[in-house]
C-alpha positions, 0 to 999 in steps of 0.5 A, a space after each residue: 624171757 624174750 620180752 624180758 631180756 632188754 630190761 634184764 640185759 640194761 639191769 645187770 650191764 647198768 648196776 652191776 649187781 650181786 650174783 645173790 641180787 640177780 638169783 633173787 630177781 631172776 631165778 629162773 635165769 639160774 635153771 639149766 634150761 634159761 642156761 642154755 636159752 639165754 647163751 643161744 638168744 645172747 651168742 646164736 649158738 646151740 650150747 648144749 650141741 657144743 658142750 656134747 660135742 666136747 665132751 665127744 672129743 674125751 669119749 672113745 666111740 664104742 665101735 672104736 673100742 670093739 676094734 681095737 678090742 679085736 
């Protein structure tokens, strides 16, 4: 997908396709996998560490709630 991702990127900033079009033409792009692939090559960012890390913030810590249970 490295060697891919000029044409891909000049294909959908240039034509501006369906979501439909792009899934039939790249469907890989479409895997969590590529997911997370395509959004670290594109913003050099771990985005599966951000999504958990998030999620972290809504997520009591078990030690946490073994204190207060106490």
């Amino acid at each position: 997908m490295d060697q891919t991702f000029p044409l891909r990127r000049r294909e959908i900033v240039e034509t501006e396709p369906l979501v439909k079009t792009l899934k039939e033409r790249w469907p890989v792009l479409f895997s969590e996998r590529q997911v997370y692939a395509e959004f670290n090559r594109i913003a050099t960012t771990n985005l599966e560490n951000v999504v958990f890390d998030a999620l972290d913030c809504f997520t009591p810590s078990p030690r946490k709630e073994v204190l207060e249970k106490k």
